[in-house]
MDAnalysis code that builds the backbone (N, CA, C; Angstrom):
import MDAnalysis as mda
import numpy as np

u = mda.Universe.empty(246, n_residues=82, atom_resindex=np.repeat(np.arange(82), 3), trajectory=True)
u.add_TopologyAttr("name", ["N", "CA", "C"] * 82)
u.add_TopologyAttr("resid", np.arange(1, 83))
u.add_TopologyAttr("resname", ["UNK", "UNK", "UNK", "UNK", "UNK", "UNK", "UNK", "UNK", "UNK", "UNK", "UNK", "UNK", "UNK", "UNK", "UNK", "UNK", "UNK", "UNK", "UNK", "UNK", "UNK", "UNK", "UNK", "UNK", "UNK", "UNK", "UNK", "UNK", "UNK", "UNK", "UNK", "UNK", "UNK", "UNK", "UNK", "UNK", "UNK", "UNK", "UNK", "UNK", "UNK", "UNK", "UNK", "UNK", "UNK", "UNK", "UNK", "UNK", "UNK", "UNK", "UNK", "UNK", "UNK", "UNK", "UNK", "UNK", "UNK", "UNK", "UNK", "UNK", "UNK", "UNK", "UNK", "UNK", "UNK", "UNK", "UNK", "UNK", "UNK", "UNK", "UNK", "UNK", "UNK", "UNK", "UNK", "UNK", "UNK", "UNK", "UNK", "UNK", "UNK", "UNK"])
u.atoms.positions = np.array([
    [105.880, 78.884, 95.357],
    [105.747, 78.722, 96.787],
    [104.337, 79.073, 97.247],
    [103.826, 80.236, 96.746],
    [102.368, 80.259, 97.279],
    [101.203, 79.542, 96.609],
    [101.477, 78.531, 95.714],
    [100.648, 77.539, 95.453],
    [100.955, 76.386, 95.868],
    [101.761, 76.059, 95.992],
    [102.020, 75.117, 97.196],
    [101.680, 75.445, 98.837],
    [101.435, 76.586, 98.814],
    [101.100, 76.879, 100.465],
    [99.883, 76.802, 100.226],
    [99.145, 77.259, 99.216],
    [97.339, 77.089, 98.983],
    [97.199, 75.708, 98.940],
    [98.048, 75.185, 98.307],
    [97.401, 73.780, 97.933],
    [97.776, 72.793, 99.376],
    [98.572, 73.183, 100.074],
    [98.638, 72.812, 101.413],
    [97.404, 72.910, 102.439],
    [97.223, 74.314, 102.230],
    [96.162, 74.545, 103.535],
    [95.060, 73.942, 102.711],
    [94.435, 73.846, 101.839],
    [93.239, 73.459, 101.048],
    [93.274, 71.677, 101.593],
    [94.730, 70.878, 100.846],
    [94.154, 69.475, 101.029],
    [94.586, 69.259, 102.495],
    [95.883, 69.763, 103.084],
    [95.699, 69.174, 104.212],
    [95.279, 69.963, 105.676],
    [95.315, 70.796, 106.047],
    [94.962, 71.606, 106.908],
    [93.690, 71.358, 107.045],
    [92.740, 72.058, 105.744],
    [91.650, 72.191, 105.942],
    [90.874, 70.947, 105.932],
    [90.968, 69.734, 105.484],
    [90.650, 68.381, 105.086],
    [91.150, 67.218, 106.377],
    [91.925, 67.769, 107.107],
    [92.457, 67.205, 108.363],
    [91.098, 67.848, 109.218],
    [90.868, 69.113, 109.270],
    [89.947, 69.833, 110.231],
    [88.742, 69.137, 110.201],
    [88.610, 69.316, 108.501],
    [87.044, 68.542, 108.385],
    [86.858, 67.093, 108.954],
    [87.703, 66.484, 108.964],
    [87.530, 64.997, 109.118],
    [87.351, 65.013, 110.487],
    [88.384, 65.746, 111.385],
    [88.089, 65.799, 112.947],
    [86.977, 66.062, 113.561],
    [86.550, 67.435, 112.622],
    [84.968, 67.888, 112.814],
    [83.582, 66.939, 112.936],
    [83.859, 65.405, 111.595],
    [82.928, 64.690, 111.362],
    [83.489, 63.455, 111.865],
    [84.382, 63.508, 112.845],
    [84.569, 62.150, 113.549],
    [85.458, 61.395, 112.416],
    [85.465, 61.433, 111.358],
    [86.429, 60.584, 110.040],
    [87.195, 59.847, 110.599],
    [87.403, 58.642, 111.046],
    [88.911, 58.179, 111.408],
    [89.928, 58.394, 110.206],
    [90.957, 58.863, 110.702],
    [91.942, 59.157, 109.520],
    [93.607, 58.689, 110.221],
    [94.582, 59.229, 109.753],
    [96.436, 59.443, 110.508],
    [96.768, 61.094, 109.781],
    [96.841, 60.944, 110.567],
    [97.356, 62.871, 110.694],
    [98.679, 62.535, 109.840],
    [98.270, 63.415, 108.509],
    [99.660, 63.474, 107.875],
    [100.661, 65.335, 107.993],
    [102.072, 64.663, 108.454],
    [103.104, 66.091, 108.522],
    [103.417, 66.543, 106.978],
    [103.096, 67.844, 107.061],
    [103.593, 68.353, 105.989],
    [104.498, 69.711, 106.366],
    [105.451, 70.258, 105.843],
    [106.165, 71.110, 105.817],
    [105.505, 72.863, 105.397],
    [105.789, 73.510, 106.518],
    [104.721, 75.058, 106.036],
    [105.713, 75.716, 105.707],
    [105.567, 76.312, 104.119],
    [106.231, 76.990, 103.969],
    [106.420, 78.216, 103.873],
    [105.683, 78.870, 104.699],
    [105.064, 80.890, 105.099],
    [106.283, 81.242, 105.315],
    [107.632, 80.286, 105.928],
    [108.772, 81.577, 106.312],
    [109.126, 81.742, 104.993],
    [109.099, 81.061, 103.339],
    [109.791, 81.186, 102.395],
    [109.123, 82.284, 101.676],
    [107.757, 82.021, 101.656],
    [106.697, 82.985, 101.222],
    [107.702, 84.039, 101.764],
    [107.433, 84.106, 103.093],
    [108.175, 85.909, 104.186],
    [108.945, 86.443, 103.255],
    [110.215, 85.800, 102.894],
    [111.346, 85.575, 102.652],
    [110.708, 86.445, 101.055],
    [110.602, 86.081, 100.344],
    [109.880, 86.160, 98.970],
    [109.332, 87.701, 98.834],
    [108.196, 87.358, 99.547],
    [107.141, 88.158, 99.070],
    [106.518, 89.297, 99.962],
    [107.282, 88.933, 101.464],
    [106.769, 90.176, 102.498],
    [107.448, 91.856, 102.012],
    [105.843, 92.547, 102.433],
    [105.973, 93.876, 101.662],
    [106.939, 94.538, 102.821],
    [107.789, 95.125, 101.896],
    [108.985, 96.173, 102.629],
    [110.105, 95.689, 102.474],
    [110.286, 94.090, 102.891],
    [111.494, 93.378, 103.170],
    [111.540, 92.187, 102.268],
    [110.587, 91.513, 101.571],
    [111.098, 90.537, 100.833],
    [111.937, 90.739, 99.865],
    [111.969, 89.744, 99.151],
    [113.445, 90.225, 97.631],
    [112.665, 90.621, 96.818],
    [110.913, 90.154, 96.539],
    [110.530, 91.230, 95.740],
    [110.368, 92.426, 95.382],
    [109.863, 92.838, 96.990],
    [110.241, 94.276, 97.192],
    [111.726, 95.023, 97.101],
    [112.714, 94.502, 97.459],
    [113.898, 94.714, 97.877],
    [113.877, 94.949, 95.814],
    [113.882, 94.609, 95.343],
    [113.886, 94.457, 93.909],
    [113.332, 95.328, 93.186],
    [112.222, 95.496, 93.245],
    [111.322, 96.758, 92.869],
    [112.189, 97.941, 93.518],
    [112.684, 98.243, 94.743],
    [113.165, 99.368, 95.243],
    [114.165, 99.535, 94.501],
    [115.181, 98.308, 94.158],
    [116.805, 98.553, 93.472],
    [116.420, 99.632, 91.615],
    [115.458, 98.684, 91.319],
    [115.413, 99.134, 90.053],
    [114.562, 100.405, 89.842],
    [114.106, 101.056, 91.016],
    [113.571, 102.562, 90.818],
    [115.117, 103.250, 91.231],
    [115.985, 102.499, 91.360],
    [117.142, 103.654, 91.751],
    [117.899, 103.682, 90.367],
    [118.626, 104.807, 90.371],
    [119.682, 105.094, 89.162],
    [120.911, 104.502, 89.397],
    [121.231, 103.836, 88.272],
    [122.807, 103.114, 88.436],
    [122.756, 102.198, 89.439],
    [121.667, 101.521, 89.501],
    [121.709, 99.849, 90.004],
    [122.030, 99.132, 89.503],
    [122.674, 98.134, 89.898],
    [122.972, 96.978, 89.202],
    [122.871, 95.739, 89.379],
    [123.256, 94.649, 89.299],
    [123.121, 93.137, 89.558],
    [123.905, 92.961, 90.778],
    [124.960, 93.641, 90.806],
    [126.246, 93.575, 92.087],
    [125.685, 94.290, 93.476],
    [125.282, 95.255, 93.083],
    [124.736, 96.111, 94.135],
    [123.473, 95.412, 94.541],
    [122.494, 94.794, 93.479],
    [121.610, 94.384, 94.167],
    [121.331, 93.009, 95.033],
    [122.598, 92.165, 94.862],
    [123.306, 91.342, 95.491],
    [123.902, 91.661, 96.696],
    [124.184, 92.828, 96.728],
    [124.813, 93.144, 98.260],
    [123.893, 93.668, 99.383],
    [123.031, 94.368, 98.691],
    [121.982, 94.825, 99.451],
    [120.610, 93.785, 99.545],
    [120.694, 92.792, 98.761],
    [119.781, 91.123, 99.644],
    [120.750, 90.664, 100.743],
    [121.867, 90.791, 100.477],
    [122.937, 89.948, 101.606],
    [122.733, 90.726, 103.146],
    [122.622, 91.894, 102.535],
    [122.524, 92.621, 103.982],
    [121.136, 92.638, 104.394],
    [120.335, 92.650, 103.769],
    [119.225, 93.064, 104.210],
    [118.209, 90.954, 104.750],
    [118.813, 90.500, 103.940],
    [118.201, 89.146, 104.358],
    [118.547, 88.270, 105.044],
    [120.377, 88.495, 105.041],
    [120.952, 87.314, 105.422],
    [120.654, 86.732, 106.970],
    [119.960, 87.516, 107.986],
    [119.740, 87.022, 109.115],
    [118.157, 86.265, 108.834],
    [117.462, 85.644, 107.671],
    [116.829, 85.120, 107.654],
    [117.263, 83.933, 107.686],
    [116.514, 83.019, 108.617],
    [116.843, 81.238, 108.757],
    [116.738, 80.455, 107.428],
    [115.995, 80.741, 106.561],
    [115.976, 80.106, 105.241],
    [116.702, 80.793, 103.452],
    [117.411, 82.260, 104.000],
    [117.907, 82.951, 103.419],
    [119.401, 81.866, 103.256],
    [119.763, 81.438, 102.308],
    [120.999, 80.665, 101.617],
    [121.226, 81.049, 100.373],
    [122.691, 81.265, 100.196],
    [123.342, 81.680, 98.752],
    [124.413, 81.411, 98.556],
])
């Protein structure tokens, strides 16, 4: 996901800007941002990476427990599905 978000802002974001900048006639192409999945992922405190790192510094964690505690802790995310 975060090379696809680099490789997003690189060809089209930034390559849309430039062209506007130098007059380029071009068509504005839509692409899909995907920062809430990144959030979702990789934000420090609350993503599942973190959420993950925290389970496995605890004693007697497990796969079940750490399943219940993403459910609770993510499930009010809009792109959070399981």
């Amino acid at each position: 996901e975060a090379l696809q978000q680099q490789f997003n802002r690189y060809v089209f974001k930034l390559e849309q800007q430039e062209y506007e900048k130098e007059g380029i006639m071009w068509k504005f192409i839509s692409f899909p941002d995907n920062q809430d999945v990144l959030d979702l992922i990789d934000m420090k405190h609350t993503g599942i990476m973190a959420l993950l790192d925290e389970q496995c510094i605890l004693p007697r964690s497990n796969d079940t427990k750490f399943t219940r505690y993403i459910y609770a802790r993510c499930d009010h995310h809009p792109r959070f599905r399981a």
